[in-house]
N, C-alpha and C positions, 0 to 999 in steps of 0.2 A: 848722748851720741847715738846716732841710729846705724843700720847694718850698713846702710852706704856710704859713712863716712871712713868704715874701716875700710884697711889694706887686705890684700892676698895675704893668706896665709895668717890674718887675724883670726883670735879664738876669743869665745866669751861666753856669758847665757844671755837670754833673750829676757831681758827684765818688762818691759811692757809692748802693747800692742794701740797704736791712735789710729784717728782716721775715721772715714765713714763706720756706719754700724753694718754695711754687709763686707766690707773685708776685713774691720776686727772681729766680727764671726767666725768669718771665712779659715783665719790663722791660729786663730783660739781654737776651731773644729779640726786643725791637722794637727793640734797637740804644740804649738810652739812656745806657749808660756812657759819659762823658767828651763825648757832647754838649751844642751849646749850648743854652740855653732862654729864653725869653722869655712871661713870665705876662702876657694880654691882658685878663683878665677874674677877680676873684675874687669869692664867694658864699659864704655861710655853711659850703655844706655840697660845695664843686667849686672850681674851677678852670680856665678855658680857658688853654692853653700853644701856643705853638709847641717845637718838638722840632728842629734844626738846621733846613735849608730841605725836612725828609724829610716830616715833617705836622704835624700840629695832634689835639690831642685835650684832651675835658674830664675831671678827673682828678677822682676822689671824694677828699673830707679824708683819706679812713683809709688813703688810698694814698700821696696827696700829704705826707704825715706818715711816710713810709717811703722816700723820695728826699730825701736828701743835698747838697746844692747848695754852690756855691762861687760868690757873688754878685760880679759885676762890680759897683765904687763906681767913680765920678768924683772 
């Protein structure tokens, strides 16, 4: 499952990173292996997340489609 298949208000870690070699850099270099995530906000074409309690950023689809996620269910 990757970040953009999940819902608002979905939580998980971030289990892998695909894609080209300078944005699985790019994500691997802001620390986002094996943290947690929480999607606050989704849109057509984005995504608002928090990132463990490190930050928040809004993530474009074509990215968000390239993070790997491992969804917490209840």
């Amino acid at each position: 499952m990757t970040l953009f298949d999940c819902n608002t208000e979905s939580a998980g870690v971030v289990g892998a990173i695909r894609g080209d070699l300078e944005t699985h850099r790019r994500l691997v270099d802001m620390g986002l292996l094996g943290v947690e995530y929480l999607v606050r906000a989704k849109k057509k074409q984005s995504l608002l997340s928090d990132f463990g309690s490190q930050f928040s950023a809004v993530v474009q689809s074509s990215v968000a489609e390239q993070i790997e996620v491992i969804e917490n269910r209840p």
